[in-house]
C-alpha positions in Angstrom: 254.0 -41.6 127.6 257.1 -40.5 125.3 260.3 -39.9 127.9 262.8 -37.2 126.9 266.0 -37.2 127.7 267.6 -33.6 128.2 271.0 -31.8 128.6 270.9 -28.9 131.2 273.7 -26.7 132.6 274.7 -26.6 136.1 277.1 -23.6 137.7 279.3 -23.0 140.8 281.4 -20.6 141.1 283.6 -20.8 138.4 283.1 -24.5 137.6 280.1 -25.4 135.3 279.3 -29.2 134.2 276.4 -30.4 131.7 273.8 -32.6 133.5 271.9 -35.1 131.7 268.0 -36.0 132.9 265.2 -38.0 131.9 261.7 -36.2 132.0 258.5 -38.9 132.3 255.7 -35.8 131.6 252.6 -35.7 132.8 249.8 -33.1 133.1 249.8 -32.6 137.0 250.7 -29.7 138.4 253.1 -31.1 141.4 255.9 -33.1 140.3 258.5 -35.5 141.3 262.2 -35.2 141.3 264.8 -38.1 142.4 267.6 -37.1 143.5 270.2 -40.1 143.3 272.1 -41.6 146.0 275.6 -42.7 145.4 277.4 -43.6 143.8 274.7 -44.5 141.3 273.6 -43.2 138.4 269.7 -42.2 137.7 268.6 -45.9 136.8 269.2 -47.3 140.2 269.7 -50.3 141.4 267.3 -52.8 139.9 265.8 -49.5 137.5 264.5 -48.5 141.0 264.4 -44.6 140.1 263.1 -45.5 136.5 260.3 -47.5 137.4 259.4 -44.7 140.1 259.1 -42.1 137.3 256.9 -44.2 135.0 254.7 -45.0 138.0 254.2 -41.6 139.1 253.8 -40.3 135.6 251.2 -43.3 134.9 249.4 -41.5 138.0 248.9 -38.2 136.2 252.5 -36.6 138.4 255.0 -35.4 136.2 258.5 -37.0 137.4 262.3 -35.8 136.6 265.4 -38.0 137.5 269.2 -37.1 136.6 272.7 -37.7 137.0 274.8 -35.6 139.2 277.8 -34.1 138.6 280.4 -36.5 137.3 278.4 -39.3 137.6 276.7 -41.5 134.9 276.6 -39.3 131.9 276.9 -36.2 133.6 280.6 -34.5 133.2 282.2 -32.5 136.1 283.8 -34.1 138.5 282.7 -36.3 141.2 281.2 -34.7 144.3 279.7 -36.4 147.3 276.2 -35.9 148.5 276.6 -32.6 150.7 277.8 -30.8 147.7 275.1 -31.5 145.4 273.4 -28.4 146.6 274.0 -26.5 142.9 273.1 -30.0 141.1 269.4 -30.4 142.7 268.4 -26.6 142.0 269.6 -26.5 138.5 267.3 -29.6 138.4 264.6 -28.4 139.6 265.0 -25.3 137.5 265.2 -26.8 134.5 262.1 -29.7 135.3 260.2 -26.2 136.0 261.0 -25.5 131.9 260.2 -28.9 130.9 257.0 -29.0 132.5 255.7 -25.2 132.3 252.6 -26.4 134.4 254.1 -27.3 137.2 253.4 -24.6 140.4 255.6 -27.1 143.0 258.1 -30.4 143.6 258.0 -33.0 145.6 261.5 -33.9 145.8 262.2 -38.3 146.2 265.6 -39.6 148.1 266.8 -42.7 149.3 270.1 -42.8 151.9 272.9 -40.0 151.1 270.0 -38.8 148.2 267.6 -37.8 151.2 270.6 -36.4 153.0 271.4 -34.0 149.7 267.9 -33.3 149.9 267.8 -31.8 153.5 271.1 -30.4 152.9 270.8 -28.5 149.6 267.1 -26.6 150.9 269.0 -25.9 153.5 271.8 -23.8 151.4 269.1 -22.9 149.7 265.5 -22.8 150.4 263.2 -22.9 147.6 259.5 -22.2 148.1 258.5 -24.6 145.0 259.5 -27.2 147.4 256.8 -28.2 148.4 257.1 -31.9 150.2 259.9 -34.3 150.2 259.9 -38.2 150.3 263.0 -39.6 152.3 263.7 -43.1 152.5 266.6 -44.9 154.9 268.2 -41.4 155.7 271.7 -41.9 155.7 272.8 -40.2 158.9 276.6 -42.1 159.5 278.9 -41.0 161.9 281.5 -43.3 163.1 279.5 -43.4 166.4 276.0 -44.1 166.0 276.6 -47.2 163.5 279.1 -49.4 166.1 276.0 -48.6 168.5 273.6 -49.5 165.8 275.9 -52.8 165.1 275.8 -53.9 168.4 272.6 -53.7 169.0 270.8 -54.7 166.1 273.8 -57.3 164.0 275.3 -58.9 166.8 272.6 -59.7 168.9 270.7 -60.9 166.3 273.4 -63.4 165.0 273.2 -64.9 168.5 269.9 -66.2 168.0 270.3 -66.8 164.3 270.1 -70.3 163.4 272.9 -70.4 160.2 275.6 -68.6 163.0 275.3 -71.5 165.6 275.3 -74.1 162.2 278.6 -72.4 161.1 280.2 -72.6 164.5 279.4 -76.1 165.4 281.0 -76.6 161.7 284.4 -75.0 162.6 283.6 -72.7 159.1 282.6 -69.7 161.0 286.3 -67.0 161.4 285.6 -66.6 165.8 288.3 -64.6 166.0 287.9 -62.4 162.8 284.2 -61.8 164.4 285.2 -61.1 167.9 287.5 -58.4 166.9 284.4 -56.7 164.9 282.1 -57.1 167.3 285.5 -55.3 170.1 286.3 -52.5 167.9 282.4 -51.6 166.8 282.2 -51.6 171.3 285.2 -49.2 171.4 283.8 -47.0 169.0 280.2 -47.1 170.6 281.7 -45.6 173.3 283.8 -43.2 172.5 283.2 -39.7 173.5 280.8 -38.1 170.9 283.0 -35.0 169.3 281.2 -31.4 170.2 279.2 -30.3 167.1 278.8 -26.7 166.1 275.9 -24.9 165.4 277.5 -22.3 162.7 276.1 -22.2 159.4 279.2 -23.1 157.6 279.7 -25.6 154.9 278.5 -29.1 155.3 281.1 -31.5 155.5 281.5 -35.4 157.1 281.5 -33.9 160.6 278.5 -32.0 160.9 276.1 -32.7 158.1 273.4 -35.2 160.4 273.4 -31.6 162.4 272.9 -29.4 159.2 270.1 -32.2 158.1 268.3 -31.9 161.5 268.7 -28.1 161.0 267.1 -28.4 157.5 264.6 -29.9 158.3 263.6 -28.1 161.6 262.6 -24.3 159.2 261.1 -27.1 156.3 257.4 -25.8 155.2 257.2 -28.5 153.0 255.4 -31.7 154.3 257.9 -34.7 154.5 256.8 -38.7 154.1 259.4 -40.8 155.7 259.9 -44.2 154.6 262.2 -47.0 156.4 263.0 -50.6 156.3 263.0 -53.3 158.9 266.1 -55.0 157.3 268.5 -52.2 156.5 271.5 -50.8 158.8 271.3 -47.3 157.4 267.4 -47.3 158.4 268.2 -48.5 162.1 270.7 -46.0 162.7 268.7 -43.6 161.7 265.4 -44.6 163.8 267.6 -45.4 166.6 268.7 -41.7 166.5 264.9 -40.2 166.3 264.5 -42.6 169.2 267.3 -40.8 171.4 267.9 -37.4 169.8 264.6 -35.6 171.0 264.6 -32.9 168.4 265.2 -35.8 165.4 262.3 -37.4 167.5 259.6 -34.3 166.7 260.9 -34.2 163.0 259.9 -37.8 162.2 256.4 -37.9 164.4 255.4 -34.3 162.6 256.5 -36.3 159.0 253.9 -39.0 157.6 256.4 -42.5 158.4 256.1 -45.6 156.7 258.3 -48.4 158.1 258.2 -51.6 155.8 259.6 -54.3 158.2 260.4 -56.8 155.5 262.1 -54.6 153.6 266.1 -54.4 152.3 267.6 -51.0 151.8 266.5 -50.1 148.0 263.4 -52.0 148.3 264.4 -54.7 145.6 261.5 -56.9 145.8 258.3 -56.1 143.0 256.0 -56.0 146.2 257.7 -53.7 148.1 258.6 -51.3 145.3 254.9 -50.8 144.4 254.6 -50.1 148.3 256.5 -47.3 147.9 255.0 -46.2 144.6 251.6 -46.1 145.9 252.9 -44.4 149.4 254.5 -41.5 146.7 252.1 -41.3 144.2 249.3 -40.9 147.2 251.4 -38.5 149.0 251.9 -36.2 145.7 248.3 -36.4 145.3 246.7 -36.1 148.8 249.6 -32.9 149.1 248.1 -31.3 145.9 244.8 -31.8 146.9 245.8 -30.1 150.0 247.5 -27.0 148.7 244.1 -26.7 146.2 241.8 -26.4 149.4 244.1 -24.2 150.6 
């Protein structure tokens, strides 16, 4: 396998920027495109999003990962994840003219990169889409994470054995901790802001509604993948768990919950669990759309 690294243009509105990408080809006809969480550039941490593409093109599936605007060598200025809409379709326009044999895309996000994901079809369907892969959604709001603190940080230091070695020490801040754990309660119970349902512009407030939204008109098939030891993942689960309609989402979605697991999957084991749960997913999808 010979890599390329490309150049492509990326326009909105009046502002253009030049977007640079590495293609990993291969002769399948689906492929897979990361889309990079930030701030990060499309390495990732510990060549996460690297040593994705190599896998998946080693497995026959062509793969595409780049650098958003004004991040890593792209130029443009720096945009967060709900404006990457015009960055992820001018990817996956130009991973279409890289690899002429491709007929759809399975697009690959982990946290605020499987939030763009949702959030740019979403602003723009595109029926090459054909499945996404979305690990540890990153659904923050103010909210949801002192709840998510509370109940799955705090609770868990009480029966932690290093927390009641510190304290017995006298090297463990009590009133630092208390004052956390007070303000994260205030904020869990706070009144929730109303959201609204207009299709305007994604911003901090409403985007976890625009996601839901998303993903609700989606024709694509979506794999979900979480992990046990990762904040973002909890507050996200915990919200399927009490949101009904983010409840339906993830049981329709195939969902993969590694319970070991940190946020970016760091570990050799549990990276090659989520290589094998993508590359089977891309395959098992094509074969699917072949039947049918």
């Amino acid at each position: 396998m010979t890599e390329q690294a490309i150049q492509f243009q990326r326009c909105q509105n009046l502002s253009s920027a030049t977007l640079v990408g590495i293609v990993s080809p291969a002769s399948g006809t689906t492929g897979l495109l990361i889309v990079v969480g930030g701030p990060q550039y499309r390495v990732g941490s510990h060549r996460q999003f690297v040593k994705m593409c190599r896998a998946a093109a080693a497995a026959g599936i062509p793969a595409f990962r780049f650098d958003v605007c004004g991040m890593g060598d792209s130029t443009g200025e720096t945009t967060t994840f709900y404006q990457q809409s015009a960055d992820i379709h001018a990817a996956i326009n130009q991973f279409f003219t890289l690899q002429p044999q491709l007929t759809s895309v399975v697009l690959w996000g982990l946290c605020d990169g499987a939030s763009a994901i949702l959030l740019a079809l979403r602003q723009q369907p595109d029926p090459r889409v054909s499945g996404l892969v979305l690990l540890n959604p990153w659904v923050r709001q103010q909210q949801s994470y002192a709840k998510t603190m509370v109940k799955h940080y705090y609770l868990k230091r009480l029966t932690n054995k290093e927390f009641w070695q510190k304290l017995l020490s006298g090297k463990f801040n009590v009133l630092q901790s208390v004052l956390s754990l007070w303000q994260n309660l205030k904020k869990a119970n706070q009144k929730s802001p109303g959201q609204t349902t207009e299709l305007t512009a994604s911003n901090e407030q409403n985007y976890v509604l625009h996601m839901q939204q998303s993903w609700s008109k989606l024709a694509a098939k979506v794999c979900v993948i979480t992990s046990g030891e990762d904040m973002t993942a909890r507050e996200f689960l915990d919200l399927c768990q009490q949101d009904l309609q983010w409840q339906r989402l993830l049981q329709q979605a195939e969902h993969y919950h590694l319970a070991a697991a940190n946020h970016t999957f760091s570990t050799q084991a549990w990276r090659q669990q989520v290589e094998q749960i993508t590359t089977t997913f891309v395959h098992q999808h094509n074969q699917d759309m072949s039947q049918g």
